[in-house]
Structure formats: structure tokens, C-alpha cells
KEKE-3310 file (N, C-alpha, C; in steps of 0.2 Angstrom, whole numbers, plus 5000, padded with zeros to 4 digits):
npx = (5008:5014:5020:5022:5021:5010:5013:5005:5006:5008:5008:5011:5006:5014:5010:4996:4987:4990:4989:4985:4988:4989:4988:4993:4992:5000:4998:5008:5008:4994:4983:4980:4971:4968:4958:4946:4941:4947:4960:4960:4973:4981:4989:4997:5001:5008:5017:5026:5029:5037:5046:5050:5059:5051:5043:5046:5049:5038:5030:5028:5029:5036:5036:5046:5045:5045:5056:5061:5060:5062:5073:5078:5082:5075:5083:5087:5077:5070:5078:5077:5066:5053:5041:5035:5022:5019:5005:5004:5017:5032:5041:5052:5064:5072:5077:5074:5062:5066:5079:5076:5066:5077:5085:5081:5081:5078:5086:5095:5092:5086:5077:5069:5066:5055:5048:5043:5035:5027:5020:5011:5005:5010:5018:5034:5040:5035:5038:5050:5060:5054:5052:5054:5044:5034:5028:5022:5004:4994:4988:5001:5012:5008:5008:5020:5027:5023:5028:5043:5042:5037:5047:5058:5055:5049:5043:5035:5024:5016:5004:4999:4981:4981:4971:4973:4970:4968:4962:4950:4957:4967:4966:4963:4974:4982:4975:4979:4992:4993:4987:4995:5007:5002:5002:5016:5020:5020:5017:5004:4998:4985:4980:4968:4951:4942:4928:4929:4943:4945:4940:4950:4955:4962:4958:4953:4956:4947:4951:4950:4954:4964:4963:4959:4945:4939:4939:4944:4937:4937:4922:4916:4919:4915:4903:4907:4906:4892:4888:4884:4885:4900:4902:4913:4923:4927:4926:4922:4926:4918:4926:4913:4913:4921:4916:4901:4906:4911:4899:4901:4903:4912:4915)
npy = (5093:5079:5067:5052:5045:5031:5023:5015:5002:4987:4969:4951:4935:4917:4919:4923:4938:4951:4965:4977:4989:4999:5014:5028:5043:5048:5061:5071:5075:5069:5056:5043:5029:5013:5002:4989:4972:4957:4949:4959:4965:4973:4971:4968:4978:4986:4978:4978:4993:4993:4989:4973:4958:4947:4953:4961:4962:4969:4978:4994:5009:5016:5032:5042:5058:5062:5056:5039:5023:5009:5002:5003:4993:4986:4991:5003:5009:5012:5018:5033:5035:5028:5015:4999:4993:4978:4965:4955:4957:4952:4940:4939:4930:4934:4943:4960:4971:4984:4984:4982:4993:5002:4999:5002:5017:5035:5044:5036:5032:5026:5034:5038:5027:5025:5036:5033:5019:5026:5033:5022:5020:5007:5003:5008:5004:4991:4985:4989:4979:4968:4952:4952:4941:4925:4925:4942:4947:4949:4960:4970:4965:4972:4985:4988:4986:4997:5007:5006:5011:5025:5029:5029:5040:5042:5046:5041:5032:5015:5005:4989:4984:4987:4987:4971:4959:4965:4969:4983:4992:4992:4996:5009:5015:5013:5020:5032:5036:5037:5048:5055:5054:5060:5073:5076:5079:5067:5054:5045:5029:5018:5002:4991:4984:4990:4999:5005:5009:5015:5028:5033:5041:5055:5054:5041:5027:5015:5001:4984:4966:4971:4983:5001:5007:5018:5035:5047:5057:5051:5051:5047:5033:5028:5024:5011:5001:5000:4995:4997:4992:4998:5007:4995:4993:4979:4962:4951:4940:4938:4938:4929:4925:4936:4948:4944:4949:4960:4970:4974:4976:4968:4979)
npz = (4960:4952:4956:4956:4940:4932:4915:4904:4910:4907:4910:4913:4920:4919:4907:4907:4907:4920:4924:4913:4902:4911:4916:4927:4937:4950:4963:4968:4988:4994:4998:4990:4985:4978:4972:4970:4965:4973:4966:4955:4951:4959:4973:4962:4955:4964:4969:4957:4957:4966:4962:4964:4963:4955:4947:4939:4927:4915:4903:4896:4906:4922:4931:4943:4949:4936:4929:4925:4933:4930:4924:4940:4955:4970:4981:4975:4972:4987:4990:4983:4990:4992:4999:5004:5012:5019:5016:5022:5036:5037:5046:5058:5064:5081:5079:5086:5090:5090:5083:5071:5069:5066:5058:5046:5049:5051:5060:5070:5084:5102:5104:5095:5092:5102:5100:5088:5090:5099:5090:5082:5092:5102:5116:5121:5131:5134:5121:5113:5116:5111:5100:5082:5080:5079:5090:5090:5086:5071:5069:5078:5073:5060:5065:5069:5057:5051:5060:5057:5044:5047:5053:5043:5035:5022:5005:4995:5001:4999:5004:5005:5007:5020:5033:5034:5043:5055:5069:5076:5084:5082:5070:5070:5074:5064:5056:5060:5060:5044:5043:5050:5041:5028:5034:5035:5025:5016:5002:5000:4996:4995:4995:4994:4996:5004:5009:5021:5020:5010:5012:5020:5010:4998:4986:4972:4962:4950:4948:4937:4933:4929:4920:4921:4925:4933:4939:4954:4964:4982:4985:4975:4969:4979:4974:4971:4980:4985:4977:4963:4948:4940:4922:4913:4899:4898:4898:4912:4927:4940:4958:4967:4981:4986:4982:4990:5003:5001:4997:4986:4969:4952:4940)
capx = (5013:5014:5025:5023:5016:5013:5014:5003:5007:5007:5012:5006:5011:5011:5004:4989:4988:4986:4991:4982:4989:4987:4990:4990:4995:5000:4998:5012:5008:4990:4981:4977:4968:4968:4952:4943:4938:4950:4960:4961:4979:4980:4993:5002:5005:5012:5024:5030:5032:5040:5052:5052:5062:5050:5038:5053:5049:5033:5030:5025:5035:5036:5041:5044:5048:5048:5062:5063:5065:5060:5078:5079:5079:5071:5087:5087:5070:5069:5085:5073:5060:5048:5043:5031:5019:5015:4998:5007:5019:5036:5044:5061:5066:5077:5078:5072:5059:5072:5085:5071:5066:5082:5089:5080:5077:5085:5090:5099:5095:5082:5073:5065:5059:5049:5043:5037:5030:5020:5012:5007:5000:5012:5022:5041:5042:5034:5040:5056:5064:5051:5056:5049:5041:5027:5025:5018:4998:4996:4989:5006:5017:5008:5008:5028:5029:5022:5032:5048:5040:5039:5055:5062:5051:5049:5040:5030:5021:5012:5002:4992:4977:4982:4968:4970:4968:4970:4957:4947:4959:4975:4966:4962:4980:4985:4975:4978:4998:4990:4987:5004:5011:5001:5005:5022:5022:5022:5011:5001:4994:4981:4980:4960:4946:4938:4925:4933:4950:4944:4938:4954:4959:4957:4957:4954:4955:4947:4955:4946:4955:4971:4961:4957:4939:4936:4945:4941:4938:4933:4915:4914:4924:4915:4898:4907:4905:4885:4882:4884:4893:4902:4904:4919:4926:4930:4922:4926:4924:4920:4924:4907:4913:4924:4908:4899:4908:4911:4894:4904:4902:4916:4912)
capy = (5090:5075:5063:5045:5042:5025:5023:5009:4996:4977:4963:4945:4927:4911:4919:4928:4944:4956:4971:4979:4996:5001:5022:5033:5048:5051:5067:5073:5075:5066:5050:5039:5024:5009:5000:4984:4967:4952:4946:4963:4966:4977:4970:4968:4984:4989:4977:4982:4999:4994:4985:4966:4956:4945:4961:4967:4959:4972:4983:5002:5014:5021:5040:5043:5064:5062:5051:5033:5020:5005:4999:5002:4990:4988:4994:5011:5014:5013:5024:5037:5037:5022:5009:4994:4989:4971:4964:4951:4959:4946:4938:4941:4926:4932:4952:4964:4977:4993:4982:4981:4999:5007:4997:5011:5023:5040:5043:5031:5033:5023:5039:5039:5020:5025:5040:5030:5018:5028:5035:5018:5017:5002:5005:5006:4999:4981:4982:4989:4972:4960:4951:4953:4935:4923:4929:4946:4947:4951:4968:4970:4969:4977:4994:4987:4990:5004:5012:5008:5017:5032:5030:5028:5049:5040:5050:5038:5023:5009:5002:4985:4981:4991:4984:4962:4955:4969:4974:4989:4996:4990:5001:5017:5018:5013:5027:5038:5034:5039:5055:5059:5053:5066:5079:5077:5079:5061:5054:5039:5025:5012:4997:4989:4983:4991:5005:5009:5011:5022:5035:5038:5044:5060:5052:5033:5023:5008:4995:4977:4963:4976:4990:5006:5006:5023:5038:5050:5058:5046:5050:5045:5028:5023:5019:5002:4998:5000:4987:4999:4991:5004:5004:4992:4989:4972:4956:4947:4935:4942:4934:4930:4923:4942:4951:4945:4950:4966:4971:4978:4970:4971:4983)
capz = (4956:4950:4960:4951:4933:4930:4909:4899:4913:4904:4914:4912:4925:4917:4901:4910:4908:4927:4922:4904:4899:4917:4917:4933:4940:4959:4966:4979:4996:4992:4999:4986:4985:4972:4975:4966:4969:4973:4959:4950:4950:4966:4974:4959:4955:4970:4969:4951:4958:4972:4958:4968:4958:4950:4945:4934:4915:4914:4898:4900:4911:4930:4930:4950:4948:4929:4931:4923:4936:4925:4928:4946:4962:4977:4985:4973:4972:4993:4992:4980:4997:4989:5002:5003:5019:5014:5018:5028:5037:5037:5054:5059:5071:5086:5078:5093:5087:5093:5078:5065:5066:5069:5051:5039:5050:5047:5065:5072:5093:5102:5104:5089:5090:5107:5096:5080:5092:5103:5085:5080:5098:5105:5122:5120:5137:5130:5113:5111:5114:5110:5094:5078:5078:5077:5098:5090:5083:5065:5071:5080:5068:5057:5067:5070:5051:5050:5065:5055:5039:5049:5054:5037:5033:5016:5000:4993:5003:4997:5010:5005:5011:5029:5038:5032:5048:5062:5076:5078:5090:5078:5061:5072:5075:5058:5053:5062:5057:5039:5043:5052:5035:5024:5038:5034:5016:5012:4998:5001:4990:4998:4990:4994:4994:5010:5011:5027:5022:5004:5018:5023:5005:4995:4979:4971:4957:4951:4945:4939:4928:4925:4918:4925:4927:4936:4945:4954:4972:4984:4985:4968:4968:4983:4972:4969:4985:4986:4973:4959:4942:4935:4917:4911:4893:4895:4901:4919:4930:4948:4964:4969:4988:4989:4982:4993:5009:5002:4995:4978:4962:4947:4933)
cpx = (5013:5023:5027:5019:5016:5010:5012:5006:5005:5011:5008:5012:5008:5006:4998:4989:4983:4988:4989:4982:4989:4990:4987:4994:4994:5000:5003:5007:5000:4989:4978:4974:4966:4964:4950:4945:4945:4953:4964:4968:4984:4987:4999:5005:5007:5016:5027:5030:5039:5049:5056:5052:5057:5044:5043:5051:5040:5034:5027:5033:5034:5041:5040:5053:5049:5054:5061:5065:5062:5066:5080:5079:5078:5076:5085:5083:5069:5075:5081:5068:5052:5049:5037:5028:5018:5007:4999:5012:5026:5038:5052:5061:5071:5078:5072:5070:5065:5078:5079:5069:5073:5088:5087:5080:5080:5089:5091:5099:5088:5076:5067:5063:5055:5044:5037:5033:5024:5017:5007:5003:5004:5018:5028:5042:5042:5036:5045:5062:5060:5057:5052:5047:5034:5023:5018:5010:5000:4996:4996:5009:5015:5012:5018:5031:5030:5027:5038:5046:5039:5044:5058:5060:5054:5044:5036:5029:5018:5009:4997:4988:4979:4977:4967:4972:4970:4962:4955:4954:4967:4972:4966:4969:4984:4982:4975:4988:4998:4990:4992:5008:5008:5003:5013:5025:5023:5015:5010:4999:4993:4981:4972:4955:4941:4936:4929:4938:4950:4942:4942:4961:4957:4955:4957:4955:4953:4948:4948:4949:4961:4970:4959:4952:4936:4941:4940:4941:4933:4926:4913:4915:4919:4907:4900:4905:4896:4882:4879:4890:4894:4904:4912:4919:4928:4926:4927:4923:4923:4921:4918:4908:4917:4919:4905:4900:4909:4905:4896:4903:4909:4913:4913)
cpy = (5082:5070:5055:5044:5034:5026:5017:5003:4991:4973:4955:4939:4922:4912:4922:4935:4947:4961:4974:4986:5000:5011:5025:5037:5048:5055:5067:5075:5072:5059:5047:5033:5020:5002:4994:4979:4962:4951:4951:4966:4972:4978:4970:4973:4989:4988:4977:4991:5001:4992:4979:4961:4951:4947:4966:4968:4964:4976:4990:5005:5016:5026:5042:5050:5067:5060:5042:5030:5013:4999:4999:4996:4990:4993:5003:5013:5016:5019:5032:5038:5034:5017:5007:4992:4985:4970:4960:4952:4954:4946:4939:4937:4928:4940:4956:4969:4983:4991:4983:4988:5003:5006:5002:5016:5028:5042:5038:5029:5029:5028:5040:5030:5019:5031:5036:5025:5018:5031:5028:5016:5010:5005:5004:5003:4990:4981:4981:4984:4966:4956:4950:4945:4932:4925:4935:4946:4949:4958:4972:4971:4972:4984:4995:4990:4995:5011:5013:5010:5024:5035:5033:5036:5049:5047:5048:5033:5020:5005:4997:4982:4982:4988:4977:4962:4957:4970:4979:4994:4996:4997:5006:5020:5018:5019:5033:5039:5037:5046:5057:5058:5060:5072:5081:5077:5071:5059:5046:5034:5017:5006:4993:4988:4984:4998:5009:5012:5018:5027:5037:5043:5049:5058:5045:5032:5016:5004:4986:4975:4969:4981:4997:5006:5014:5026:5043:5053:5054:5045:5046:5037:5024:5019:5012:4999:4997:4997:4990:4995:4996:5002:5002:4992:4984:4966:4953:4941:4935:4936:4933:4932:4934:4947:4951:4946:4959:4971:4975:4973:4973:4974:4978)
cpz = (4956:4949:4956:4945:4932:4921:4905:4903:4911:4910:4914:4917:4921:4913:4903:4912:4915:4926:4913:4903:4905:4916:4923:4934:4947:4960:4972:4983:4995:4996:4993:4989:4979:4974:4967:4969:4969:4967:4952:4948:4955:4969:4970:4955:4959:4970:4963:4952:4965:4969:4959:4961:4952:4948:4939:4927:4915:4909:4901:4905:4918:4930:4938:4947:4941:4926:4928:4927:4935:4928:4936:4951:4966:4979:4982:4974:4981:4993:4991:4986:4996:4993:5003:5010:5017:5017:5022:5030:5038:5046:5053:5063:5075:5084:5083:5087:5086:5084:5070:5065:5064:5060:5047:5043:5048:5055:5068:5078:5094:5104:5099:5088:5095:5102:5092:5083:5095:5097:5081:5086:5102:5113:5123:5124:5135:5124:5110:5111:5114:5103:5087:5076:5078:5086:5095:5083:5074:5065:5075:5075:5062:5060:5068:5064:5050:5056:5063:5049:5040:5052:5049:5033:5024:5011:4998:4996:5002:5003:5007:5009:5018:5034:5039:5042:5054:5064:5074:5079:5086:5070:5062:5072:5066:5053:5053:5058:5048:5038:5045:5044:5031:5028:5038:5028:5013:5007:5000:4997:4993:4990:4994:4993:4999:5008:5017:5025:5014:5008:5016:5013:5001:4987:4975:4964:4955:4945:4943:4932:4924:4921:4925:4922:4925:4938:4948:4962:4977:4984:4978:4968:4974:4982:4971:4973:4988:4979:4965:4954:4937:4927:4914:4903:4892:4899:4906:4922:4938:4953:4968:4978:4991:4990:4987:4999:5008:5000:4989:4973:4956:4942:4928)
residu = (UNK:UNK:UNK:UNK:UNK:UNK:UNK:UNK:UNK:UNK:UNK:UNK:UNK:UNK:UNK:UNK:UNK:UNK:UNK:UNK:UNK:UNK:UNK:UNK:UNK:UNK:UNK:UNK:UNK:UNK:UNK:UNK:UNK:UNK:UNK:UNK:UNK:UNK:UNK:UNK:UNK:UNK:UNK:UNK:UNK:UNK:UNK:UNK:UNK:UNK:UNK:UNK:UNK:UNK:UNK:UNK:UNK:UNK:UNK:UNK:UNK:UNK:UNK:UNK:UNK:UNK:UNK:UNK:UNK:UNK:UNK:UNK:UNK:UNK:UNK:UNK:UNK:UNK:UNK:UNK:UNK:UNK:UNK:UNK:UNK:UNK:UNK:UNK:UNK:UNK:UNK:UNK:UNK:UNK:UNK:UNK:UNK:UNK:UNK:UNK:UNK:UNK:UNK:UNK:UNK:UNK:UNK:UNK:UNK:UNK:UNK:UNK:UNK:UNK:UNK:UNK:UNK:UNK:UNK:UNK:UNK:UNK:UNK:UNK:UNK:UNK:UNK:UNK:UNK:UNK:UNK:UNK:UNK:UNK:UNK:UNK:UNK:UNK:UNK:UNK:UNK:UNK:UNK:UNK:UNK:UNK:UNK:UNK:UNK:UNK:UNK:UNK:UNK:UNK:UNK:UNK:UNK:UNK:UNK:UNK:UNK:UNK:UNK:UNK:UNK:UNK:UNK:UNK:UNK:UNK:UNK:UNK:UNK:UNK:UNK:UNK:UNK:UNK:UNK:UNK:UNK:UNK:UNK:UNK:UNK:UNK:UNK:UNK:UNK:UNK:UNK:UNK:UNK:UNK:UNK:UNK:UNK:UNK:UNK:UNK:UNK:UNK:UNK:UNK:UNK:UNK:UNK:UNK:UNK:UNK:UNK:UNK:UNK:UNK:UNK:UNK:UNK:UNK:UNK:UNK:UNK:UNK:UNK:UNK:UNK:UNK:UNK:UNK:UNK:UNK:UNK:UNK:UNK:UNK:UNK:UNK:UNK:UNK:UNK:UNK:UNK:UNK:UNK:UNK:UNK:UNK:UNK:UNK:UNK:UNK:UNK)
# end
């Protein structure tokens, strides 16, 4: 079934169109994945789905259940079971982890903030009263996010760029964290531009310069990344310096 449609997505900043007619189907309980190079609008259509406030003035639709939530805000649509991992996770000064999960979660006990953190792999002992600040790594508060998004036993998660600037030992857990989420009927939707983190998805899309490119099941989706240009309708301008770190090229 079909959990989120997104519908002829336009969106332009400062006159530049990042966003071009963009159309997708989510599948429930599914891992997806929304892949392409730097630049391509990746980030940006998470956060017009996520409906952050200056992501609002977009043309096109978002149907989350068949449902119009176009006019929605963050507040609603988080109510509906929609919710954002950023790529850089924010600091809280002087807020104790156990407060910061415990604000969305759905049970309310501390019991459940030693759970969701021994699934992202952290030790309630050490954590549950650190404080969400510049003290913890990046890899930390990521998995700190993440440990209140499985508090919150959301519906749809957005998760960008889940591996920018974590460890080994930080992305195992984060994937692992990934798979409890599909295990629990939640639907996923990677945001990327890592071969790695397209693995962990059943299904991709590529995106370049606000088109839809490609779709498809990952094995398909992951020739971008072996230096294959898939064919595009439109003319680009690749990030050479991203290219080259990722060995992908823009279609």
C-alpha cells in the first residue's frame, strides 16, 4: 500500500528551481532510499515533506494515506507519525538526554529511554543524564536522535544522510536501528548519497537537479554509484569534488 505519494513536486529558492515536477510513491512498511549527487535536492524534499516552515510555498501535492497534507505543520504532520533525523543533529544546552527523549516518546517512564538507548548501542548508565550538548560527538547525538525516534514508534521516518559524520561503530548501530524500525512496521526513507547506506534499502530512487532520474530496487539504482551515467532529460552541472569522493557521476 501506498503510504506517501509525493504529486509533481516544484519548489524553487531565490528564483532557482530544486524541486522539478518531482513524483514518488512510498510503499508502507518498506526501506526506501532517495539517492544522487550533492546539490540534487535530496535534503530538500524531506524537508518539504516534513512541512518546515520555509519548505511550505511548493507547488504539487503530498498525499500521506491518501490524505492532503499540503496545509499541514510540522506540529500535525509529526502528530500523523512523520518525523525528521537531520543530517546534523541540533544541541539542546543544559537539556539531559532521559528529557529529550522522554518529550515525544509515547511512554512516558525512564524505562523506555534505557530501552531505545541500549538499541542504538549507548549505555543508559553514561547517558541518561549527560546533556544534549557540544560535550556529545556527532556520532552520539546522532544515535541520541535516533533513540528518541524509536521512542516516538513513528510511521514514516526521514532519515538524512544517517551516516554524515559518524564512526564505523556509530553506522552499525544506526543500522542496525533501521532494521528494528522495518521490524516494527515503520516505513523508512533514506536520504543519500552513500553506497553503503543504499544497501540497507529495499527500494531507491534517483533523483539529480530535482528530477526523478531512475527508480527502482536497489541493485538497480546502485549502477550510479560504479561510474555509470544513467540516462537524464535535462542538462547539469555535476559536483565534480562530491563525484569524486563518491565514484558516481550525475546522469
Amino acid at each position: 500500500m501506498t503510504l506517501l505519494e509525493i504529486k509533481d513536486l516544484t519548489l524553487s529558492v531565490n528564483s532557482t528551481p530544486i524541486l522539478n515536477g518531482l513524483s514518488l510513491e512510498i510503499w508502507e512498511g518498506y526501506v526506501h532510499a532517495v539517492v544522487g549527487p550533492n546539490g540534487a535536492g535530496k535534503s530538500t524534499l524531506a524537508n518539504v515533506i516534513m512541512g518546515l516552515p520555509e519548505y511550505r510555498n511548493h507547488g504539487g501535492d503530498i498525499l500521506f494515506e491518501g490524505r492532503s497534507i499540503k496545509q499541514l505543520n510540522v506540529d500535525e504532520r509529526a502528530r500523523l507519525g512523520i518525523t525528521l533525523g537531520w543530517q546534523e543533529p541540533a544541541r539542546f544546552e543544559g537539556l539531559k538526554v532521559s528529557k529529550f527523549i522522554l518529550a515525544s516518546a509515547r511512554k512516558k517512564d525512564l524505562a523506555e529511554v534505557d530501552r531505545v538507548l541500549e538499541l542504538v548501542g549507548l549505555e543508559p548508565e553514561r547517558y541518561r543524564n549527560r546533556a544534549v550538548d557540544r560535550t556529545l560527538s556527532g556520532g552520539e547525538r546522532k544515535r541520541i536522535e535516533l533513540a528518541s525516534i524509536l521512542a516516538m514508534k513513528p510511521r514514516l521516518v526521514l532519515l538524512d544522510e544517517p551516516d554524515s559524520g559518524v564512526d564505523i561503530e556509530a553506522i552499525e548501530k544506526i543500522f542496525a536501528a533501521i532494521d528494528y524500525l522495518k521490524s516494527e512496521g515503520a516505513t523508512v526513507l533514506l536520504i543519500t548519497h552513500s553506497p553503503k547506506v543504499l544497501e540497507k534499502a529495499d527500494h531507491a530512487f534517483l533523483i539529480c537537479n530535482g528530477f526523478l532520474v531512475d527508480k527502482g530496487e536497489k541493485d538497480k539504482i546502485l549502477d550510479y554509484f560504479s561510474g555509470k551515467c544513467l540516462p537524464c532529460p535535462h542538462k547539469n552541472v555535476p559536483d565534480l569534488k562530491a563525484e569524486a569522493k563518491t565514484g558516481g557521476k550525475n546522469g
